[in-house]
N, C-alpha and C positions, 0 to 999 in steps of 0.2 A: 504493500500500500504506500501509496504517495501521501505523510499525515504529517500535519502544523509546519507547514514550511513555511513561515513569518520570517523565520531565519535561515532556511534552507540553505539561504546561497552563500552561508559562513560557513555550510558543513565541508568536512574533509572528509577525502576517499580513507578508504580503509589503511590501505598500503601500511607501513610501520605504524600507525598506531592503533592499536589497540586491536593488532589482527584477529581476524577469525572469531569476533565476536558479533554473535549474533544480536540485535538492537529492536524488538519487539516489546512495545507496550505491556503493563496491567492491563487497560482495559481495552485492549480490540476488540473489534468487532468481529463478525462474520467478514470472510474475504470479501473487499466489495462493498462494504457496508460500511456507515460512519459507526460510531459507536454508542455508546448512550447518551442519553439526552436528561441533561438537569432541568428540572422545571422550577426555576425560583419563586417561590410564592405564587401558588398558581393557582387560579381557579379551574372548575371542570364548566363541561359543556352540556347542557342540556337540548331537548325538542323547543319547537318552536312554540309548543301548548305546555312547558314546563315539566315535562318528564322526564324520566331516564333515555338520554340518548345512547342506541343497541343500534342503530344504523350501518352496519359496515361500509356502506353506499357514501357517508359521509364521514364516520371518522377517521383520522388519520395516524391518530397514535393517541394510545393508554396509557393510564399510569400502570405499576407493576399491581398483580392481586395483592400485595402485603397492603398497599394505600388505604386510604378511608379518606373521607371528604365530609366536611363538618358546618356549622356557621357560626362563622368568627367572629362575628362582628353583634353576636346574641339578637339580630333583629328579627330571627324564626320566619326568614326569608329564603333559604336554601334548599331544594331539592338532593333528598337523600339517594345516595347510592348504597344499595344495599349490601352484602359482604360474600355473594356470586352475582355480580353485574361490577363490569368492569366499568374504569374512569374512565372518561376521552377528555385528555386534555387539549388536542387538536383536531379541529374539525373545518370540512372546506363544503362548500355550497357555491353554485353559480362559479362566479368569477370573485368570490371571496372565500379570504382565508383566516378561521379565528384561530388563534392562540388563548392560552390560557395565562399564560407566563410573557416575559419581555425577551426570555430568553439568552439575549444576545446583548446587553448593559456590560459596560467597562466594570462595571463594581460586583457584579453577583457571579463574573463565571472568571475560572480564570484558563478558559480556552483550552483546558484537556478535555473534554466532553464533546461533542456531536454538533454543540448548538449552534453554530457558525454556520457548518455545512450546512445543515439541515435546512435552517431559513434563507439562505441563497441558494440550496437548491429549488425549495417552493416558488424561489424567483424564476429562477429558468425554468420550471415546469410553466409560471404561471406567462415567459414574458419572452422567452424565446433565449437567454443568453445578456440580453442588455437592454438599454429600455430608463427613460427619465420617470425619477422615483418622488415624489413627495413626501416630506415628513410633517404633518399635519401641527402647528402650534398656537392655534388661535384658538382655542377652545382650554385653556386653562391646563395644560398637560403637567404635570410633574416629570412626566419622562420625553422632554423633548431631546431633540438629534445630538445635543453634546453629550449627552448622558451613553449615545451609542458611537463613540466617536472610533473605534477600533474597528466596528465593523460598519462601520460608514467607510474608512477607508478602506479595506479588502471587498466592500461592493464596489468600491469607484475600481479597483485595479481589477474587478471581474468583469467590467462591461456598463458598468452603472454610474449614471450622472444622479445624484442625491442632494435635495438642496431643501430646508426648511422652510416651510412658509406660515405667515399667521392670516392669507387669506385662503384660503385651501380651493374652493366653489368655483373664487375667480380665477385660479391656474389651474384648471383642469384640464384645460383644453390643450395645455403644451406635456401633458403627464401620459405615460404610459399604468401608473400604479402610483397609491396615495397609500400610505402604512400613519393608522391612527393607533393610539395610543391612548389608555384609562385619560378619557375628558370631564376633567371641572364642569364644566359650561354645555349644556346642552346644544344639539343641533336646534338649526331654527326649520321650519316646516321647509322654508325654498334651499337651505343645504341640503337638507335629507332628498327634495326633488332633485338636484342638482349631483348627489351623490346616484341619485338612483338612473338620471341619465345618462352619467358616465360611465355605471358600471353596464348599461345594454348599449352600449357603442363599445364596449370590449374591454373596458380599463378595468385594472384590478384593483384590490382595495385587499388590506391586510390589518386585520384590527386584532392589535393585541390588551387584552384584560390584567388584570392580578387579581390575589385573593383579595376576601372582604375582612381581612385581617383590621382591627382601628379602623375601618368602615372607609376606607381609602381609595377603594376600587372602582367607584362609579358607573357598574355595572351598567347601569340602566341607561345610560346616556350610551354608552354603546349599543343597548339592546334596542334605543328607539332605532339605528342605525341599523339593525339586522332586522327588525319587523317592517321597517318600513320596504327594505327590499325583500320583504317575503321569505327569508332565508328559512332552510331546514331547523338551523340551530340557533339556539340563545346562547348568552353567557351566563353561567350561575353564580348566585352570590354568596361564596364558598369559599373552603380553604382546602385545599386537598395535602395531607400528611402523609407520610412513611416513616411509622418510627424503626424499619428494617434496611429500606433499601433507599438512603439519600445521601444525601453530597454532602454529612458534615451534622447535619439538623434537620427535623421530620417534617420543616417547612423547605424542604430542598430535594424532595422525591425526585429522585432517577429512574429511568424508563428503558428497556430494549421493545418493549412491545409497540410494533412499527406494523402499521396495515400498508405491506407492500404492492398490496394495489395501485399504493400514490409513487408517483415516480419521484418520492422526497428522501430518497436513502442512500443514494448512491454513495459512494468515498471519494473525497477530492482532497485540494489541500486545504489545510486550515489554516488556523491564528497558532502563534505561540511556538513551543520547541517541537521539534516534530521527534519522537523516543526512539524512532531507527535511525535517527541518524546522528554521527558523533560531531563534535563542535571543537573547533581548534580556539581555547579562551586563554587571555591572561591574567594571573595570579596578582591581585594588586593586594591584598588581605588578608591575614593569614588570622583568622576570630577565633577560635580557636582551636584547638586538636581537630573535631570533626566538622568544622564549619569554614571554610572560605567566601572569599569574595573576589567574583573573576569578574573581565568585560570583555564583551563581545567584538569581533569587529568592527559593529556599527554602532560603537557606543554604549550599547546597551549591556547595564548591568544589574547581576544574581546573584545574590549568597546562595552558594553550592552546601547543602548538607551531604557530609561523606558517609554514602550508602552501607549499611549492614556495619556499623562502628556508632560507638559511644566510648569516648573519651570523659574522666573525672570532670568535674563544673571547678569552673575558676572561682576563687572566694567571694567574688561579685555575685555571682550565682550561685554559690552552697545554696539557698534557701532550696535549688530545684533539684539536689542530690538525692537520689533513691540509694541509699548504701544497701540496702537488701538486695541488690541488681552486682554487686560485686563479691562474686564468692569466695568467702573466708576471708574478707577485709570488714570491720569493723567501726573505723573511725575517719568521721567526717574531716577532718584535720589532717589526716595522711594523704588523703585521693586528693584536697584540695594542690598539697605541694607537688603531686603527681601534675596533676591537669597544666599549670605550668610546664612540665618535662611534656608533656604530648604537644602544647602549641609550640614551645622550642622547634619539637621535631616536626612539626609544620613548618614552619618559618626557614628552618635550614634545608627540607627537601623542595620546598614550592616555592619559596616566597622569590617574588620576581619574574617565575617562569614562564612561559609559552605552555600549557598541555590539553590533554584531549578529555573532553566529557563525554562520557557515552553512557547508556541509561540501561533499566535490566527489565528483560521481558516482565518480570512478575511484579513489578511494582511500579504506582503511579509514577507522575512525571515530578508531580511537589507535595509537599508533603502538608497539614493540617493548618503550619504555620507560614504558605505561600514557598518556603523554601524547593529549589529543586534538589530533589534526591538524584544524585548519579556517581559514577564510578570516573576517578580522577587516573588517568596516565599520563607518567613523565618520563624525563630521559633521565632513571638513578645512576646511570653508569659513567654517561660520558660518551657514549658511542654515538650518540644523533639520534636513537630511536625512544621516540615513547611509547615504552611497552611496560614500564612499572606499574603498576596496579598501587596507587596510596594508600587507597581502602584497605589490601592486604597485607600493605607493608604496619600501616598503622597497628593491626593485631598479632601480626608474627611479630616486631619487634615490644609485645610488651607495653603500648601506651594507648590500647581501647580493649573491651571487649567486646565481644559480639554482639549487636543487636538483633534479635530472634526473631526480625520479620520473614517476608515471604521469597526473601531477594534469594536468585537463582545460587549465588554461591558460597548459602549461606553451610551449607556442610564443610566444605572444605575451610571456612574461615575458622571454624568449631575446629577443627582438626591443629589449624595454626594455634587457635587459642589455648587448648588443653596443652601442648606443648611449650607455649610460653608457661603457662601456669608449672607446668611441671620442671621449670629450671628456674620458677621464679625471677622472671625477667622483666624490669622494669617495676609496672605497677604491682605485679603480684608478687614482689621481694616479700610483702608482709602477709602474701595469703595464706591462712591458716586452718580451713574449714572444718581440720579433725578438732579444732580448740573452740571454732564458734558455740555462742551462748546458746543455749539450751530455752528455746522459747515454745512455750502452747499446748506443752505435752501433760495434759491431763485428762482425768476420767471422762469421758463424751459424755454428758447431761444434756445437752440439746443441738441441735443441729441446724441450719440455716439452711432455703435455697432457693437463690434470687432468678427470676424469668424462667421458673422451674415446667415442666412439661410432667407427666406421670409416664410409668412405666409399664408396660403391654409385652406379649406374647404375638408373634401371627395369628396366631389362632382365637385371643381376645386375653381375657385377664389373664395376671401371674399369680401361680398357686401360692398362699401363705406359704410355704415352704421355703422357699426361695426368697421372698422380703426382708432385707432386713430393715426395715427403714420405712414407716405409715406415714403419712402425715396427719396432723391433727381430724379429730372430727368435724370439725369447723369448717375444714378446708371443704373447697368447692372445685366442677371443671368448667371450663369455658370451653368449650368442644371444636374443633375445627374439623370431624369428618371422623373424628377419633371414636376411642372403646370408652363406652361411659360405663363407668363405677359404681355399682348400686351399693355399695359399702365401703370399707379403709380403702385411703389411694395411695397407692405404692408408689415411694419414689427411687428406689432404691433396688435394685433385684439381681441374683448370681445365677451363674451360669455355671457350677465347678467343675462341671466335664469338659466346656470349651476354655476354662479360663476367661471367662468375659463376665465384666461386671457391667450396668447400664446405670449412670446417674442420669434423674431428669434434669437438673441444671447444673449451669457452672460456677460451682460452691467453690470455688478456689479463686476466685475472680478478684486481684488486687483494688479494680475499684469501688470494693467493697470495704474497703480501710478507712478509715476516720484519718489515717495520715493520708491517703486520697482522698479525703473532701467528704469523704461519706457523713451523712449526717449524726450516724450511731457507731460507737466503739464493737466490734462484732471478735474482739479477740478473746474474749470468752466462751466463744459458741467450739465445739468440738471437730468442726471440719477438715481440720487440718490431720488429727491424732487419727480420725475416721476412715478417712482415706486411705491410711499409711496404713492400717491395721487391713483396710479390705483389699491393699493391693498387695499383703504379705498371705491372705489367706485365698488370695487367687491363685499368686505364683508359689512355685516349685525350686525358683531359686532366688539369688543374689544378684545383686547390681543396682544400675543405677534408675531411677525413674528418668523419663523421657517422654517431652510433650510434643506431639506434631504442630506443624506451624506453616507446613509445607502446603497446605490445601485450601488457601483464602484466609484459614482464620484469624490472623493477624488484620485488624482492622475491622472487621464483621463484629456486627454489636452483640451478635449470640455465640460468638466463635471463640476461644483464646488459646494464643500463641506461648512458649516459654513467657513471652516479655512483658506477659498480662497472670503471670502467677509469682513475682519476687517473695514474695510475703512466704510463700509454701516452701517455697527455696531456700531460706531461710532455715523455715521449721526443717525441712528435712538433713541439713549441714548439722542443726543440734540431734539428729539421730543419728548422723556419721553415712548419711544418704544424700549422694549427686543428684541433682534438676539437670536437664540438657535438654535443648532443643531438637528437634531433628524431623529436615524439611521431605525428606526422601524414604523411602523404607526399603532398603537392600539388606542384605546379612550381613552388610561390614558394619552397615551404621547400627542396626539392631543387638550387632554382638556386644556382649556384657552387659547390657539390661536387664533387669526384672518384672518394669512394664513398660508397657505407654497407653500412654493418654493420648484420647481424640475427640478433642470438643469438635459439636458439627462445624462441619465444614461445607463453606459455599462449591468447592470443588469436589468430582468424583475421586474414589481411586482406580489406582490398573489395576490391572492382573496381576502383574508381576510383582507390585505391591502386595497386593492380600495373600500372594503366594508364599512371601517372604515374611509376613507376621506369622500366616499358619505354621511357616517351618518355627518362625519363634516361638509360637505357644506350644509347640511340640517337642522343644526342647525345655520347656518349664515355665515360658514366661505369663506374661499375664497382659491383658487388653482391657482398658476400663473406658467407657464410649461413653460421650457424658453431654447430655444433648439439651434441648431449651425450648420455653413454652411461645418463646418469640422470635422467633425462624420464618425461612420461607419453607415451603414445602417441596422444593428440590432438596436443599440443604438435610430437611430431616430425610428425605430419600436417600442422599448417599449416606447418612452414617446408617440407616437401615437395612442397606444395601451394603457395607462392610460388616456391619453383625449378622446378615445372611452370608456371605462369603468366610467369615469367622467357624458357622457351623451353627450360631446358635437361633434360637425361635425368639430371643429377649428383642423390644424394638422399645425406641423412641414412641411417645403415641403421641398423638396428632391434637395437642389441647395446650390447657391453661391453667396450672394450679392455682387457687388464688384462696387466700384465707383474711378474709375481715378481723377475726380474732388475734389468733395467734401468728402474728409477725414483726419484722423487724423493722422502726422506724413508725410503725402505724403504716406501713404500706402492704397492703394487699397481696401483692407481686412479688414480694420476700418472704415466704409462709417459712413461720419456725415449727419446729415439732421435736417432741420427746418421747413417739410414739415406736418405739425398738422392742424389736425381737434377740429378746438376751440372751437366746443359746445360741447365737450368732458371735464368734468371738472376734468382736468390734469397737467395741465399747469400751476396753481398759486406755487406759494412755499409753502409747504405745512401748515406749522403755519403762518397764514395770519400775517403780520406787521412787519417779521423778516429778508425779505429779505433786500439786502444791498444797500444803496440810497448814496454814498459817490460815488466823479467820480475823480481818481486822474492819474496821467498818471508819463510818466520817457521822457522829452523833450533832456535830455543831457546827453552824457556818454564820459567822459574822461578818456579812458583808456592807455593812455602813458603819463601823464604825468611825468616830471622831478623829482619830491619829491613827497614821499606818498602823500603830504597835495593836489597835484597839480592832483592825481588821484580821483575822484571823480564818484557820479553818483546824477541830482537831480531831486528830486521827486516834483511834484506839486499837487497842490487842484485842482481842473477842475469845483469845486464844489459850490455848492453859499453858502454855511456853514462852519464855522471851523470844521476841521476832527481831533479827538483825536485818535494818533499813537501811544497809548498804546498798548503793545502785540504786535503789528505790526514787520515782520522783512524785509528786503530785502536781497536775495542772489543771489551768482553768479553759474552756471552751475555745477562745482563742490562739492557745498552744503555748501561754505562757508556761516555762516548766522552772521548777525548785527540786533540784537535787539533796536528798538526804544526806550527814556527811557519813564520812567513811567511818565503819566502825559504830554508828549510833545503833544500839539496841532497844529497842520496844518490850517492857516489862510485859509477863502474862496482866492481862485485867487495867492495865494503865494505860494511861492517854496522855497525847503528846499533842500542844498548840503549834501552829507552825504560824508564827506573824509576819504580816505582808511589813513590816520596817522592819528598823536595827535594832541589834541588841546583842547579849552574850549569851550562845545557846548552852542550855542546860538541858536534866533528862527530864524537863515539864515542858519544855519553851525552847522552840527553834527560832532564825529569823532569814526571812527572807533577802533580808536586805536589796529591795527593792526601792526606789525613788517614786515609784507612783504607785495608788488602787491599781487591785487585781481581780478581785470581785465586783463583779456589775454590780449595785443597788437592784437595777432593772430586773434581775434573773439570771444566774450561770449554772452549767456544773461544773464541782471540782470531783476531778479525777483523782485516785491513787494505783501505781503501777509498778508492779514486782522489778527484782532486778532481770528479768528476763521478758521484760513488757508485757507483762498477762497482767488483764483489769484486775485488780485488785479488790476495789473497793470502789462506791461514785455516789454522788449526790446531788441532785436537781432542787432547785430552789427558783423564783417558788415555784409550789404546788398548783392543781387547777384552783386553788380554793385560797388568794395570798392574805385571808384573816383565820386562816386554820387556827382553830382551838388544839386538836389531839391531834399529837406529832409524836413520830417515830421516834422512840428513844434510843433503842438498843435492840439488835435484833442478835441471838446465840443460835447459831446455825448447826454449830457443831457439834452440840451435845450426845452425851453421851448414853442415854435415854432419853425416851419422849421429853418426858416433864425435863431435860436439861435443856430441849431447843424449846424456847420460846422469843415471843415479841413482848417487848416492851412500848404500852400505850401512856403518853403523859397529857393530859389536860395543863396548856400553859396559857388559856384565859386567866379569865378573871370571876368564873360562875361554871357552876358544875352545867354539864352534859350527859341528857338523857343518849344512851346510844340504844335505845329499841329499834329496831329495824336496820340498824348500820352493821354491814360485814366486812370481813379480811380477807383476800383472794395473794395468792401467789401465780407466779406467770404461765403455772400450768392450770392457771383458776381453779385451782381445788377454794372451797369457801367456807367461811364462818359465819355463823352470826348470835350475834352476839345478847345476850337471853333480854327475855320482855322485861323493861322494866328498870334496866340494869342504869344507873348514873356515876359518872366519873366526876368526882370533886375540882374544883379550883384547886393546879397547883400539886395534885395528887398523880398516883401510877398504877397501872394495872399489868400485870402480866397473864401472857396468854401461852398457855403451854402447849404443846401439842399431844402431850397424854391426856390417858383421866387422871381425875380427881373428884374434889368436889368447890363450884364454884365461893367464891367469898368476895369481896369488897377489893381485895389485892389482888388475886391469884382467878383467873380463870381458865378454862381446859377443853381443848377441843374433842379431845376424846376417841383421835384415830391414828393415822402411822405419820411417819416423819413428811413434814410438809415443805420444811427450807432447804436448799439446793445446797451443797455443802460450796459446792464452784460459782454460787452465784444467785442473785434471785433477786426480786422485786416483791416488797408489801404494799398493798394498796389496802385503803381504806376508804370505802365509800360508804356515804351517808344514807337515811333511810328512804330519799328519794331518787337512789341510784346513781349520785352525784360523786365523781371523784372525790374527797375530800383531801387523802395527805397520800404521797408513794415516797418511799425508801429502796432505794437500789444499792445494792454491796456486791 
């Protein structure tokens, strides 16, 4: 294909550089074909009576089935499309052509997509090759012709004279084609006549919409424009999403579904870099280890991101270090003096030079942050030929590792990397993985699992035999064609004769981390220990785990590569167990494994593939397919299509777990559960003796006080031993952190202030020594976190209820009989409190409540055991088995009209 030659004519032949590499796009098309098409903000197309437009006669391209079309703008003006009736975002009629989208704006595409071609080809369909264009601007436009200034010029240099005007009616008569644009100002009756005679004398008209997003779209001022000429199709006043298959954002839906009836697909050249072909640029830049800045021959310049590398962040940029991403290194403060040695070894290999950019089939052209991703050749020798590879040099000598995308040569850089790693060269002088800290490893008490799917047989349900892993009662499916559940929903099912395990979602997913942005701390939840345990009871032997990366998921919102699980990576270093990526699957890369993982993937696999895992699982290994409730339905077809080629009847099923109750964050879509099958051996923490046996809690948050010293937060022992709060830190919402010092011990049963000012720490009284408040007045929580970052301890403030009377005093988790785990309730008004009708629920809503009649004094405490007894004034008893999580839990307390009143989380 002939694709994005904007620059074409700076490309170089292949000859010395960068021989015999083949230069093929991510996202090609069909030979012959453009490629997808971004629809920015776009609305859909309806009939001309307001219905669903099914017309094939008329439409000219779809959104993908994953879309849905909505009304944004809440004025219950939009015609719904149902969820089997596809979108049309492009539809033509007579000698006009509607758009949904602009398409082709300097600002929303950045010219790797289709949408250039596409609307200059509707030109030549509609105009013969060339032909005077108007750009309509007298009617109030927001998107007049500067706004399309890129492809206003690659229409003039296709045959097109394009000129704005703000009387449209009165130059018609010298126009081949008029292209309007969402108009402010409505048409007047004698434009619309004047429109409508030019378009029966032959002229074309091209009217492009957006969504009714902020009600911006002025649908209807185009739609008098399409009734008046009678057309098939209206505009709808609408927002058409893809939270699956879009450019970045679900208001950016990408599309291959092209009704090639219309002669609007063909492949020509485009805007932008064209990815077959290599670029001879100069190095003026050197940003750092994996980032330059080259310029073109015609002036124009790129920050080149250096493809399949990630070099340490300069200290300018610590804030964006992921040190879980660097195996067996530990300290933010070491990579930073690193990342200087990798821009050095920029600067002295590039800086100044002449070299060649060439780009790699399997991955776009730029990368999320406009950066273009490519592969840099220079002359390292001296001989005249650029044939060094910087990308590879940068990992074989020791100052990046690998980034675990989909880039075609990303095995062999792995192969450079374990090698550097194994003489300790450069950055990984300090790597140490056998000595990393030991994080997460404890007893599985519940589980997590975000954009989860359930888990099916070919044949329909999985026998309880096989589950180990329900999810709550609670939970519910959203069905897409799938096996519906008339009881528990299995998310979780084995296979021990094939070695294959089937998760329905991807519970290892790093942006699922509170240090990614996540809104809830999830290092508590047991997925990590869970995993590890069900991939050592699949496999037969030893080695290392290994995640595919090779088949789209890198980048797929349901899919993850190595480079979307560091967090796991981590936990598994502290079991003395390797993470590795691996894009391919032969016998060489599978040798020394003991599994892999394969989150769906948007690509199939070969033969020769599943031939090469079968030999692996025939030699012991283990296969865990771990798939998602928010997929397309190719995607879930190929991992079901490798769990058929695996041998086994276990499949992804075709739905949506979703739990209103029990989940994480309050979102639906991340359903937690604790519903396990215990002769499943799953559930210990994975290195017996490791998990964590300290029970410490956060009873008091003084967050306004008068002087730093008077703001405070303290921590207590809960525990019948001294706890050493070495490494330990506590922080607030924000990411403020306070490190405990070295050596301080935590008495059994005492508590310890930590104050936000100065002072002399003692064993009552820490100090921050902070210069400013750390607690909002407004609301925070403070965290507390082990020396191996497992949540601790937390607490939210306030409550739904910010005049709570009865608050959480103290909660004993870990007792040693019932009646030793109890809650402590404290009345800290100022007047006693009936609690008739008010109960105590835990996160697995087991419930209390609390007897008729019953009043808690001003000032006074009650405790609530979890044995029997007999109730009294202090002392009250639930009367059945252990209800507090020893790893963790939430008390709630709500009032007798069902109202949250106060929650305690430890």
């Amino acid at each position: 294909m002939n694709r994005r030659t904007f620059l074409s004519a700076l490309a170089t032949a292949a000859g010395s550089s960068a021989a015999g590499i083949e230069l093929t796009g991510r996202s090609r098309a069909a030979s012959g074909r453009i490629p997808e098409l971004e629809a920015y903000s776009t609305s859909s197309l309806v009939t001309y009576d307001y219905a669903p437009l099914t017309d094939d006669a008329h439409v000219a391209v779809w959104a993908e089935d994953t879309a849905t079309n909505g009304d944004g703008d809440t004025s219950a003006d939009a015609v719904s499309y149902g969820e089997d009736t596809p979108i049309p975002v492009v539809a033509s009629d007579w000698n006009v052509v509607g758009f949904g989208s602009m398409l082709v704006t300097d600002a929303d595409t950045d010219w790797q997509t289709g949408n250039e071609e596409f609307v200059l080809n509707v030109w030549d369909d509609a105009l013969g090759g060339s032909g005077t264009v108007l750009w309509d601007e007298g009617h109030g436009q927001y998107y007049t012709l500067s706004k399309f200034a890129e492809f206003d010029g690659y229409a003039e240099n296709n045959g097109y004279a394009v000129s704005a005007t703000t009387s449209l009616t009165a130059d018609l008569s010298a126009a081949d084609a008029a292209v309007i644009t969402s108009p402010s100002t409505a048409f007047t009756q004698s434009e619309l006549s004047a429109l409508g005679d030019f378009v029966s004398n032959g002229g074309w008209l091209f009217l492009h919409d957006q969504s009714d997003h902020s009600n911006y779209d002025e649908t209807a001022n185009l739609n008098d424009v399409a009734s008046h000429l009678e057309l098939a199709f209206r505009f709808n006043d609408d927002q058409v999403t893809d939270e699956i298959r879009n450019g970045g954002e679900p208001y950016q839906p990408v599309t291959t579904q092209f009704n090639t009836a219309f002669s609007y697909f063909g492949d020509r050249d485009g805007l932008g870099l064209d990815p077959e072909k290599t670029y001879t640029v100069s190095v003026t830049e050197v940003i750092d280890g994996d980032t330059v800045k080259v310029t073109f021959d015609d002036g124009t310049t790129e920050n080149i991101r250096i493809l399949g590398t990630d070099t340490p962040e300069k200290s300018s940029n610590s804030q964006y270090e992921r040190v879980e991403e660097w195996e067996g290194i530990e300290s933010n403060t070491y990579l930073e003096a690193r990342a200087d040695d990798a821009t050095n070894f920029g600067k002295s290999e590039l800086g100044g030079k002449s070299v060649d950019l060439a780009f790699d089939d399997n991955e776009p052209v730029r990368d999320a942050f406009d950066r273009v991703l490519g592969y840099i050749y220079y002359d390292a020798s001296g001989d005249g030929n650029r044939d060094a590879n910087y990308n590879h040099r940068l990992v074989k000598n020791g100052h990046a590792r690998v980034y675990d995308s989909s880039f075609a040569k990303h095995d062999a850089f792995v192969d450079s990397e374990t090698t550097a790693r194994a003489d300790g060269t450069q950055v990984w002088a300090e790597s140490d993985p056998g000595n990393s800290t030991e994080i997460r490893d404890n007893p599985v008490d519940d589980l997590f699992f975000p954009q989860t799917a359930s888990v099916r047989t070919a044949s329909g349900g999985v026998p309880d035999s096989r589950v180990p892993v329900y999810a709550e009662s609670t939970a519910t499916q959203d069905l897409d064609g799938g096996y519906a559940y008339s009881g528990d929903i299995p998310l979780v099912a084995v296979d021990e004769d094939a070695n294959v395990g089937v998760v329905g979602g991807p519970f290892i997913d790093e942006s699922y981390e509170k240090s990614e942005g996540y809104s809830t701390d999830t290092s508590s939840y047991g997925n990590f220990a869970f995993l590890t345990n069900l991939v050592d009871y699949l496999a037969d032997t030893s080695g290392d785990v290994l995640v595919d990366g090779g088949h789209g998921q890198f980048g797929a919102s349901y899919g993850l590569s190595a480079e979307d699980t560091a967090y796991y990576m981590r936990y598994l270093e502290g079991q003395d167990v390797a993470l590795e990526g691996v894009n391919e699957f032969t016998g060489a890369n599978l040798d020394g494994a003991r599994a892999v993982v394969v989150t769906t993937p948007p690509e199939s696999f070969t033969q020769s593939e599943i031939d090469a895992l079968n030999d692996f699982v025939a030699d012991g290994g283990a296969v865990v397919l771990v798939g998602s409730g928010k997929t397309t339905a190719a995607a879930r077809a190929n991992v079901n299509d490798l769990a058929d080629g695996l041998g086994t009847d276990l499949q992804v099923n075709a739905d949506r777990v979703l739990d209103d109750t029990n989940s994480v964050a309050t979102s639906p879509e991340v359903p937690e559960t604790t519903v396990f099958d215990g002769s499943f051996p799953l559930f210990d923490a994975y290195t017996p003796g490791t998990s964590s046996d300290y029970s410490v809690s956060i009873p008091t948050i003084s967050e306004d006080g008068s002087t730093l010293d008077d703001e405070y937060v303290d921590v207590k022992n809960d525990g019948s031993s001294a706890q050493d709060l070495t490494g330990w830190t506590l922080e607030d919402e924000a990411g403020h952190t306070y490190g405990f010092p070295d050596g301080f011990s935590l008495g059994a049963g005492d508590t310890v202030r930590v104050h936000t000012g100065s002072g002399t720490d003692s064993s009552t009284d820490l100090y921050w020594d902070r210069g400013s408040a750390v607690w909002n007045d407004g609301g925070d929580t403070a965290s507390v976190y082990d020396d191996a970052g497992n949540l601790a301890a937390e607490k939210t403030y306030p409550t739904n209820d910010s005049d709570s009377k009865i608050a959480v005093k103290t909660v004993s988790e870990a007792g040693s009989t019932l009646n030793d785990e109890y809650v402590d309730f404290e009345n800290t008004g100022s007047s006693a409190q009936d609690l008739t009708g008010w109960t105590v629920e835990d996160e697995a809503d087991h419930t209390y409540g609390f007897p008729d009649g019953f009043s808690l004094g001003a000032g006074e405490t009650v405790r609530l055991h979890s044995g029997d007894g007999t109730d009294s004034a202090t002392d009250l008893y639930w009367g059945g088995s252990y209800v507090w999580n020893d790893g963790g839990d939430t008390v709630s307390l709500y009032d007798a009209g069902g109202t949250l009143h106060t929650e305690y989380s430890y």
